[in-house]
Jmol script that loads the backbone (N, CA, C; Angstrom):
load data "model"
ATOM      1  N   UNK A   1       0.837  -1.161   0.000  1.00  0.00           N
ATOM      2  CA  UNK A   1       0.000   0.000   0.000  1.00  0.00           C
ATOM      3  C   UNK A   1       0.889   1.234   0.000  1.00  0.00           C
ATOM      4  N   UNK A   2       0.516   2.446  -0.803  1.00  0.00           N
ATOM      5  CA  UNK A   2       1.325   3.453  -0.890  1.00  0.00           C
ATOM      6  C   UNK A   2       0.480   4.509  -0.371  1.00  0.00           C
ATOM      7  N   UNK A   3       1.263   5.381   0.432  1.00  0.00           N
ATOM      8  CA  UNK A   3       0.136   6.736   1.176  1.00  0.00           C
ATOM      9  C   UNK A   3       1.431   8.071   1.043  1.00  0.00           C
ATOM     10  N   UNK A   4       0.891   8.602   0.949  1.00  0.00           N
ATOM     11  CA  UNK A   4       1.633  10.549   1.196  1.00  0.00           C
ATOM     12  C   UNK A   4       1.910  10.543   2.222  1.00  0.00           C
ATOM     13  N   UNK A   5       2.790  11.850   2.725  1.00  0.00           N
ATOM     14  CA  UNK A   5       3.447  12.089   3.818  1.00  0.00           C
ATOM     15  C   UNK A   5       2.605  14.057   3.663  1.00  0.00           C
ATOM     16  N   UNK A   6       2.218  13.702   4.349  1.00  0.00           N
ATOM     17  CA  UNK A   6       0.823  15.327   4.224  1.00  0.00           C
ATOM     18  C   UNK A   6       1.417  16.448   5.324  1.00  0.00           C
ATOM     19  N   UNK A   7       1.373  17.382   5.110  1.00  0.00           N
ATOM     20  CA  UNK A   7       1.404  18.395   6.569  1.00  0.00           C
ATOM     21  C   UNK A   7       0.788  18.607   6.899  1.00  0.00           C
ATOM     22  N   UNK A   8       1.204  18.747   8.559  1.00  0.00           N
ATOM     23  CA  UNK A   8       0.268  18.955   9.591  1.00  0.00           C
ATOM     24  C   UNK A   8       0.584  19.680  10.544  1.00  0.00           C
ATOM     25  N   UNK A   9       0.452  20.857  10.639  1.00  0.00           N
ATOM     26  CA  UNK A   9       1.187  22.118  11.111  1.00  0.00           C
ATOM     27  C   UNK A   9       2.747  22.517  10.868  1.00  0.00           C
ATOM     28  N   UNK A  10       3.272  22.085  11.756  1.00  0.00           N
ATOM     29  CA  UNK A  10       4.864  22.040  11.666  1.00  0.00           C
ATOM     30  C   UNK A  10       5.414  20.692  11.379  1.00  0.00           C
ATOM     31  N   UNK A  11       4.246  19.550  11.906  1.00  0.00           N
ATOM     32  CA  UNK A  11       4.653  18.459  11.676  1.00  0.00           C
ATOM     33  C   UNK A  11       4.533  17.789  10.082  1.00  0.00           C
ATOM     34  N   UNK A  12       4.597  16.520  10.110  1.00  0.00           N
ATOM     35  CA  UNK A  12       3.889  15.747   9.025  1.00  0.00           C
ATOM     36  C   UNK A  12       3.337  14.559   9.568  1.00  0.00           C
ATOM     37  N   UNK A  13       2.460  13.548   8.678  1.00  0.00           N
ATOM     38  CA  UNK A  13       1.413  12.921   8.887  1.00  0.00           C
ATOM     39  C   UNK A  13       1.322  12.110   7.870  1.00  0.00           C
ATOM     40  N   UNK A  14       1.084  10.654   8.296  1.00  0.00           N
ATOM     41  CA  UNK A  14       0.399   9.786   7.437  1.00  0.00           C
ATOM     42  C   UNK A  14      -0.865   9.391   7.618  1.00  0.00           C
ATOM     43  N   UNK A  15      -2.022   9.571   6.967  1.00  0.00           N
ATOM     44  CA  UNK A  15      -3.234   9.291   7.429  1.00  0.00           C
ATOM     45  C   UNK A  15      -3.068   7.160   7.084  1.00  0.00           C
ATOM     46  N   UNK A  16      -3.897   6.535   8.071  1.00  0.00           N
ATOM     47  CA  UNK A  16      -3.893   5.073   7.752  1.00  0.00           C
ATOM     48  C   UNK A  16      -5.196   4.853   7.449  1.00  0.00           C
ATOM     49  N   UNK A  17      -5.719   3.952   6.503  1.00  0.00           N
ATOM     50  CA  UNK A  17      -6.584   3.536   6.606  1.00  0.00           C
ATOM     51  C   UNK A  17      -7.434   2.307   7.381  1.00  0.00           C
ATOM     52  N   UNK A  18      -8.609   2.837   7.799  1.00  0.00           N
ATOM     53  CA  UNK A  18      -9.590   1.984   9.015  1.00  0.00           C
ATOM     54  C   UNK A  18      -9.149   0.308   8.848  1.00  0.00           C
ATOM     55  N   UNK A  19      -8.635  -0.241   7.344  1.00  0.00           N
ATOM     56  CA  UNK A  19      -8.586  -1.412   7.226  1.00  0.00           C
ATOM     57  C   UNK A  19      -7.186  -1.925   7.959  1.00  0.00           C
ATOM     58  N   UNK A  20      -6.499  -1.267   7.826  1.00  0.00           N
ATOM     59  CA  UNK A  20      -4.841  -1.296   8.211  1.00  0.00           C
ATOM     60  C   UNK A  20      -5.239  -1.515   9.621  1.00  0.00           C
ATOM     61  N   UNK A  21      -5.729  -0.302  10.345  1.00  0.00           N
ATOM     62  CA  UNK A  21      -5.697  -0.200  11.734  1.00  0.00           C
ATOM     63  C   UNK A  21      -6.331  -1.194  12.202  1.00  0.00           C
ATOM     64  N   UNK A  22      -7.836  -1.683  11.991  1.00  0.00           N
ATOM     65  CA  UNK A  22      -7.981  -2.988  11.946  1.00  0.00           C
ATOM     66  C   UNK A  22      -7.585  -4.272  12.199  1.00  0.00           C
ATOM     67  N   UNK A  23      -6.431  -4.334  11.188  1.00  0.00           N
ATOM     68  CA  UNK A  23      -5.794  -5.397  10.639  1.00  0.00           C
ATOM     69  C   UNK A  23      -4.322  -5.850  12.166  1.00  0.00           C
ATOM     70  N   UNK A  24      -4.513  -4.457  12.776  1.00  0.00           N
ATOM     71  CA  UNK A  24      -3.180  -4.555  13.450  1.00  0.00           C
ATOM     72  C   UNK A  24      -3.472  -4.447  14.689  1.00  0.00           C
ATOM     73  N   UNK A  25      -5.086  -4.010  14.999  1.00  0.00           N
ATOM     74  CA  UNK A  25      -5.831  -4.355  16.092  1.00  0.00           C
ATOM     75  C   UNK A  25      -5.775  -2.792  16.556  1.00  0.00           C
ATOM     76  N   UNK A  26      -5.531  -2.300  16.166  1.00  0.00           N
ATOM     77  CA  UNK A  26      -5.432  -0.291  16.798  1.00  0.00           C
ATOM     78  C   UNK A  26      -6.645   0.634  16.035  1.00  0.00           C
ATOM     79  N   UNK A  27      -7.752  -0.207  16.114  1.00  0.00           N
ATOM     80  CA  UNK A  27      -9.207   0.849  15.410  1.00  0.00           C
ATOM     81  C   UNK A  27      -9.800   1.402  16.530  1.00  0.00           C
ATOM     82  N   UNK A  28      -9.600   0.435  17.899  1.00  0.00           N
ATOM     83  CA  UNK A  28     -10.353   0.737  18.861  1.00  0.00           C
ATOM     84  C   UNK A  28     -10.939   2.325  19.366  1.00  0.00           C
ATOM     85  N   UNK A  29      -9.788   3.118  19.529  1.00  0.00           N
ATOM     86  CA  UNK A  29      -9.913   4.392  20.246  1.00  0.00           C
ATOM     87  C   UNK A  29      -9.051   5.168  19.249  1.00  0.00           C
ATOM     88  N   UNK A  30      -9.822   6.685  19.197  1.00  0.00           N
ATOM     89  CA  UNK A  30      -8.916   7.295  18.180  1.00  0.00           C
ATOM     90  C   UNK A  30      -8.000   7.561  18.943  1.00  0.00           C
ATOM     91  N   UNK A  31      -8.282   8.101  19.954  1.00  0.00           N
ATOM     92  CA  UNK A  31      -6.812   8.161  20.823  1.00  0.00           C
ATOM     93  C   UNK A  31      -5.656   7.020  21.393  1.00  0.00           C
ATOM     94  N   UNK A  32      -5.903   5.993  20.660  1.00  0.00           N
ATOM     95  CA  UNK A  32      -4.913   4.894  21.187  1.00  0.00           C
ATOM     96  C   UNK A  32      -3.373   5.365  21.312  1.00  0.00           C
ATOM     97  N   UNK A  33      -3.089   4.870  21.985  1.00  0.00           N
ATOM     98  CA  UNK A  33      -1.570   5.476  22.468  1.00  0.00           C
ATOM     99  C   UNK A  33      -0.495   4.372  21.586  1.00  0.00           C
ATOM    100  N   UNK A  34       0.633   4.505  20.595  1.00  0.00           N
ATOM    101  CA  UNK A  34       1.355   3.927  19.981  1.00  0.00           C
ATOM    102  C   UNK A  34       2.616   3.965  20.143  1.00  0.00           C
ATOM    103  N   UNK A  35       4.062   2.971  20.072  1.00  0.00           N
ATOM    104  CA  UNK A  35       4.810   3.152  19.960  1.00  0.00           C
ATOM    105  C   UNK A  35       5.694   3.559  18.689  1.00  0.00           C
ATOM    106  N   UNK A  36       6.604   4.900  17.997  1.00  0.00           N
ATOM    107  CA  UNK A  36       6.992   4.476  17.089  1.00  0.00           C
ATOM    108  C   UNK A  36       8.026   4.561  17.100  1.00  0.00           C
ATOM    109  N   UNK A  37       9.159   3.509  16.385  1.00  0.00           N
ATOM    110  CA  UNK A  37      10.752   3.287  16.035  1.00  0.00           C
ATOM    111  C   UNK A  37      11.234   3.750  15.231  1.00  0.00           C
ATOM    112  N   UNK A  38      12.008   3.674  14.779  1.00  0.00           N
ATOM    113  CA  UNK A  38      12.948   3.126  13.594  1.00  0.00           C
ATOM    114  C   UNK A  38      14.047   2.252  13.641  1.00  0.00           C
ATOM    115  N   UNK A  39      13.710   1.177  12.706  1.00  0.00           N
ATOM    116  CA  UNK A  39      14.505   0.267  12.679  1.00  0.00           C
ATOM    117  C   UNK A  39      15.429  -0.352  11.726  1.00  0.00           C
ATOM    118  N   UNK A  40      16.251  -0.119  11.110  1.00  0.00           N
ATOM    119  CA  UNK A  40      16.875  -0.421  10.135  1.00  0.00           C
ATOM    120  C   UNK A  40      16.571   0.675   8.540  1.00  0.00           C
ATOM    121  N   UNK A  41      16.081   1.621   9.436  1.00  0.00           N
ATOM    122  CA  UNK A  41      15.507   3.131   8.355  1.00  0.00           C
ATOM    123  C   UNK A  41      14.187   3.094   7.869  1.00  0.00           C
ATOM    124  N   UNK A  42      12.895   2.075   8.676  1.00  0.00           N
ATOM    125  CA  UNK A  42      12.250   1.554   8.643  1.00  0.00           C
ATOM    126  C   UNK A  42      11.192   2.096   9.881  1.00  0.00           C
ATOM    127  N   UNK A  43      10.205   2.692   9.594  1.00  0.00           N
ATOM    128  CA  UNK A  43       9.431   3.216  10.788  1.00  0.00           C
ATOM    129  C   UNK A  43       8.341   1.708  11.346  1.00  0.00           C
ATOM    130  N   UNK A  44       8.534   1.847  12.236  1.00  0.00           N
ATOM    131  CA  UNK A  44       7.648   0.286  13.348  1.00  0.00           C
ATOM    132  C   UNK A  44       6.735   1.450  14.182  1.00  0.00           C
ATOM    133  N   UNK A  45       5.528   0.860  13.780  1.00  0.00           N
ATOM    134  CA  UNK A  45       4.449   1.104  14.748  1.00  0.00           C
ATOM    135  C   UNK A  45       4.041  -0.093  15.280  1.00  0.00           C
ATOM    136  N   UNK A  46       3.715   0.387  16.296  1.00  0.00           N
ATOM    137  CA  UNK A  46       3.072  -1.043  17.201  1.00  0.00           C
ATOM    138  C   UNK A  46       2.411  -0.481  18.537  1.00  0.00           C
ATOM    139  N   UNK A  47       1.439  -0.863  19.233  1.00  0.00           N
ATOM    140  CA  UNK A  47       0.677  -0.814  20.133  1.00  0.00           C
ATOM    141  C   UNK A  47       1.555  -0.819  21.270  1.00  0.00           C
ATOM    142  N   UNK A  48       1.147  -0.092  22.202  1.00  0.00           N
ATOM    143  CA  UNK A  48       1.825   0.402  23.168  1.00  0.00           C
ATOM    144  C   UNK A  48       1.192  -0.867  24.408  1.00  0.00           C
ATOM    145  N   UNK A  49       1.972  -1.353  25.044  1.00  0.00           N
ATOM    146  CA  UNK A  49       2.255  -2.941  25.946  1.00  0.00           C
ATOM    147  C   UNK A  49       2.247  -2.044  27.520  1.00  0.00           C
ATOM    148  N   UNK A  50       0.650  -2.610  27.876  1.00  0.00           N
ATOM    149  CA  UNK A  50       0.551  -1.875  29.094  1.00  0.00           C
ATOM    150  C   UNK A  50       1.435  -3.160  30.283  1.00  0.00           C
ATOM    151  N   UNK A  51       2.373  -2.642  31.348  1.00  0.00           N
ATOM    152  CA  UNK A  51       3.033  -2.931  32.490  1.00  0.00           C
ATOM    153  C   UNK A  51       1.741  -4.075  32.801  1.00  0.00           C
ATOM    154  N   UNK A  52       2.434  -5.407  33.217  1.00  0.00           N
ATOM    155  CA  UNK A  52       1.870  -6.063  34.050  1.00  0.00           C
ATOM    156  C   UNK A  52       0.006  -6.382  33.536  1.00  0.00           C
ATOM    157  N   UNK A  53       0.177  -6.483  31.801  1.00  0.00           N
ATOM    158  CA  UNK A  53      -1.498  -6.615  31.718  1.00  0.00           C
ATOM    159  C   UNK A  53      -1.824  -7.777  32.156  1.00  0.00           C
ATOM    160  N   UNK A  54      -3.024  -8.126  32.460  1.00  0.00           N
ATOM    161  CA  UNK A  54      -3.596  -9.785  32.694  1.00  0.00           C
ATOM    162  C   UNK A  54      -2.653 -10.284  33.952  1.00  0.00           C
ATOM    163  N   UNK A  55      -2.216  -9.573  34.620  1.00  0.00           N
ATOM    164  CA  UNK A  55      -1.766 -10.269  36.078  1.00  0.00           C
ATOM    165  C   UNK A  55      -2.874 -10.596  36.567  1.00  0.00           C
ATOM    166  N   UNK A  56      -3.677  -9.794  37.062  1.00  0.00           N
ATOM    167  CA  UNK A  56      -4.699 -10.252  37.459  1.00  0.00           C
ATOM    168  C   UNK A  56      -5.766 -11.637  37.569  1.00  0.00           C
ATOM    169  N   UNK A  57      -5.861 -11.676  35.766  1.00  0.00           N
ATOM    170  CA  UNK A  57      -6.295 -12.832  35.343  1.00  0.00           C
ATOM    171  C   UNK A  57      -5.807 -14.101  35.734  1.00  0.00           C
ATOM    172  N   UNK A  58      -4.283 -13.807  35.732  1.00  0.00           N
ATOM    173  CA  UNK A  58      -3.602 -14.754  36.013  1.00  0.00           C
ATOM    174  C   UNK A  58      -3.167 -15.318  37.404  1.00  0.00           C
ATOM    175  N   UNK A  59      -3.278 -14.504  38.247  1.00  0.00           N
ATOM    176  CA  UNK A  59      -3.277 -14.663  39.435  1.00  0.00           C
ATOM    177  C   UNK A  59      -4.683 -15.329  40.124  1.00  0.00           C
ATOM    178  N   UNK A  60      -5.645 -14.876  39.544  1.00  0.00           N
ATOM    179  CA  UNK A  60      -7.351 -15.175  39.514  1.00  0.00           C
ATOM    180  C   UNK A  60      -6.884 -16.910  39.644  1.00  0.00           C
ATOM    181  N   UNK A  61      -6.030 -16.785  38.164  1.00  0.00           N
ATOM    182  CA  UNK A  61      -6.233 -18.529  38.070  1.00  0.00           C
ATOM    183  C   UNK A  61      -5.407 -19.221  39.036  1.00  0.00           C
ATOM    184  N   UNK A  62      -4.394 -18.661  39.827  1.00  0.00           N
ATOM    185  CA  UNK A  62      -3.205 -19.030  39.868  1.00  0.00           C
ATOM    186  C   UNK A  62      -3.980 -19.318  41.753  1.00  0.00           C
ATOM    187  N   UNK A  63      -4.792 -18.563  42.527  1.00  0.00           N
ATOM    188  CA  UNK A  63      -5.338 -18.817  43.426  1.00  0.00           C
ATOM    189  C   UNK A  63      -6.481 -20.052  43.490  1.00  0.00           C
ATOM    190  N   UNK A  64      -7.165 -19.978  41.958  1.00  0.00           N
ATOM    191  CA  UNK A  64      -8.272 -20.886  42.150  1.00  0.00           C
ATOM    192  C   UNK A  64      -7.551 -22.241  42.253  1.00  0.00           C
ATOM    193  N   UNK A  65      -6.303 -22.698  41.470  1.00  0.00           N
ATOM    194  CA  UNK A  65      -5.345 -23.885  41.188  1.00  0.00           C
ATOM    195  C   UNK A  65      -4.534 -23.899  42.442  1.00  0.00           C
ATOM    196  N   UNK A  66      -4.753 -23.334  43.862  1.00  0.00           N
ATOM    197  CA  UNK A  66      -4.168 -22.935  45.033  1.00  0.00           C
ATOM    198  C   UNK A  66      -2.884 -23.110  44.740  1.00  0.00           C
ATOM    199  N   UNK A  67      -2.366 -22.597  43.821  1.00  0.00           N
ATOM    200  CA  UNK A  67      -0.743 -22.033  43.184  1.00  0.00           C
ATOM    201  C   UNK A  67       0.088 -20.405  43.485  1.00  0.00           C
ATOM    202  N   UNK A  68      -0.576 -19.938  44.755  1.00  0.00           N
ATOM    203  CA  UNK A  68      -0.501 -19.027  45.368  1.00  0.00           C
ATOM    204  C   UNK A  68      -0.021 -18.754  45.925  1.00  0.00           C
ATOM    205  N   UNK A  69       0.929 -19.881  46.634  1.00  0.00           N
ATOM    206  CA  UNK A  69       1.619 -20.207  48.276  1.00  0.00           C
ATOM    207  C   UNK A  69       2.936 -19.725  48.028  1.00  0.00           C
ATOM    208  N   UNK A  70       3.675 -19.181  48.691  1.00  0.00           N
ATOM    209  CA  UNK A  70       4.750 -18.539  48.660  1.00  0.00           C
ATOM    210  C   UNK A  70       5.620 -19.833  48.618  1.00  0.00           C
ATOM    211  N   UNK A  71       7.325 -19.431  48.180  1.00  0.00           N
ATOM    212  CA  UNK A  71       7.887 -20.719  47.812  1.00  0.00           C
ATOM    213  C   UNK A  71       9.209 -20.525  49.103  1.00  0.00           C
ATOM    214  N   UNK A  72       9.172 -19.120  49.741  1.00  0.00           N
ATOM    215  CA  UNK A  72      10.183 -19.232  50.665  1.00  0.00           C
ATOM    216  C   UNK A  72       9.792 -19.632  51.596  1.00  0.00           C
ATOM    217  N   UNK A  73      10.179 -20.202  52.805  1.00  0.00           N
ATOM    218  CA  UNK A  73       9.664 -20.703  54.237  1.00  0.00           C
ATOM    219  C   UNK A  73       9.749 -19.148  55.110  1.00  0.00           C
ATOM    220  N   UNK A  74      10.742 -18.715  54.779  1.00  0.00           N
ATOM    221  CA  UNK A  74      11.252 -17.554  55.967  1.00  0.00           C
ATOM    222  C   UNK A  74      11.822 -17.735  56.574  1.00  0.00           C
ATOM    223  N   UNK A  75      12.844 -19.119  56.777  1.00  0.00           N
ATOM    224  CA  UNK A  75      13.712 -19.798  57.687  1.00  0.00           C
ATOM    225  C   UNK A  75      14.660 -18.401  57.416  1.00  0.00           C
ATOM    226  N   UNK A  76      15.427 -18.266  58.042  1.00  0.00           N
ATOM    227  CA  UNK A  76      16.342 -17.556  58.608  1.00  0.00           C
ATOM    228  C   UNK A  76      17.815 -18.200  58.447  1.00  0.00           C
ATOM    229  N   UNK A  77      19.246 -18.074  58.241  1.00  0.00           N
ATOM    230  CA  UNK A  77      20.051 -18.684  58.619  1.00  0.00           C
ATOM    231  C   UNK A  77      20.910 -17.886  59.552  1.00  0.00           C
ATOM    232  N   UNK A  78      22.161 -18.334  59.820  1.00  0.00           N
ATOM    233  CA  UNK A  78      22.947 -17.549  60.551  1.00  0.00           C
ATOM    234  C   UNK A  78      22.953 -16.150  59.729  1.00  0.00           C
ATOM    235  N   UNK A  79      23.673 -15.988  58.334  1.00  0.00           N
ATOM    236  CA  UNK A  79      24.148 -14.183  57.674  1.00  0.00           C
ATOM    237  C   UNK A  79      22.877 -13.918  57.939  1.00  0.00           C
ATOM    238  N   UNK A  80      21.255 -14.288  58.078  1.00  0.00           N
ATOM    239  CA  UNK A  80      20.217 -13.235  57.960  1.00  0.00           C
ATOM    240  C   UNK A  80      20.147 -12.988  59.575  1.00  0.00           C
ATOM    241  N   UNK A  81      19.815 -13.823  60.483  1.00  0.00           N
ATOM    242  CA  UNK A  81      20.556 -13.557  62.378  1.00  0.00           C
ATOM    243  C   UNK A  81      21.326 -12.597  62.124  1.00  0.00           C
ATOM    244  N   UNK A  82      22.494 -13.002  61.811  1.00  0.00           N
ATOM    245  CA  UNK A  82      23.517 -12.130  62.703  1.00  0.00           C
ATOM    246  C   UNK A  82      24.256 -10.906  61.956  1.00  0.00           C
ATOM    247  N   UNK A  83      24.352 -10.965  60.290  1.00  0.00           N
ATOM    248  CA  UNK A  83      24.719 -10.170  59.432  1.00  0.00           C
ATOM    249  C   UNK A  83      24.394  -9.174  58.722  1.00  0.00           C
ATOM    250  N   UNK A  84      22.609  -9.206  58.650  1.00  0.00           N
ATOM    251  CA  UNK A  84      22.164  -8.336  57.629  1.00  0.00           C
ATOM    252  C   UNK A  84      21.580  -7.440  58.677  1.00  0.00           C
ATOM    253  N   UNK A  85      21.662  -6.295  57.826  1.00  0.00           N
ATOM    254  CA  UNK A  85      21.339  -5.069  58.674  1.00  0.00           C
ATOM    255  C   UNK A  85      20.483  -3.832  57.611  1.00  0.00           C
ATOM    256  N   UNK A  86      19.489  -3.514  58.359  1.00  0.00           N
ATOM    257  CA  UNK A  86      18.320  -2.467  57.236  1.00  0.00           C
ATOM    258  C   UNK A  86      18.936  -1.428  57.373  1.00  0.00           C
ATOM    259  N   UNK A  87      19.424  -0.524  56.560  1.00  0.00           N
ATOM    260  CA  UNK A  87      20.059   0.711  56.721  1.00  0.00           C
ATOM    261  C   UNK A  87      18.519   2.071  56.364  1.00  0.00           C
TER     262      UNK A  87
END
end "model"
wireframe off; spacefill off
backbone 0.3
color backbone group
């Protein structure tokens, strides 16, 4: 697909079409928030990767499968006794 490079105040602009955005899952919100690169002289757009998505979900499952339980005991040895110190 071939598109113009248009101005847009000081900037410039590629308008995309609804099918593209679509296609790449970014029609949702006009305001969707995007990442863009360059990569090898090559502009990369791609959807911006929210921190920690679906923890939740996953934790949801991870309690119902009682896979929840912490894996340290809290035993203590001597360096945590007698060595470590909270500054």
């Amino acid at each position: 697909m071939k598109a113009h490079i248009i101005q847009i105040g000081n900037s410039r602009g590629i308008r995309l079409p609804k099918s593209l955005l679509q296609e790449c899952d970014l029609d949702n919100d006009a305001n969707t928030e995007v990442e863009v690169i360059v990569k090898n002289k090559h502009l990369v757009i791609s959807k911006v990767q929210t921190p920690r998505a679906g923890w939740d979900t996953a934790f949801k499952k991870m309690a119902a499968a009682g896979d929840d339980q912490l894996i340290d005991t809290g035993d203590q040895n001597k360096w945590d006794a007698e060595e470590w110190e909270w500054k």
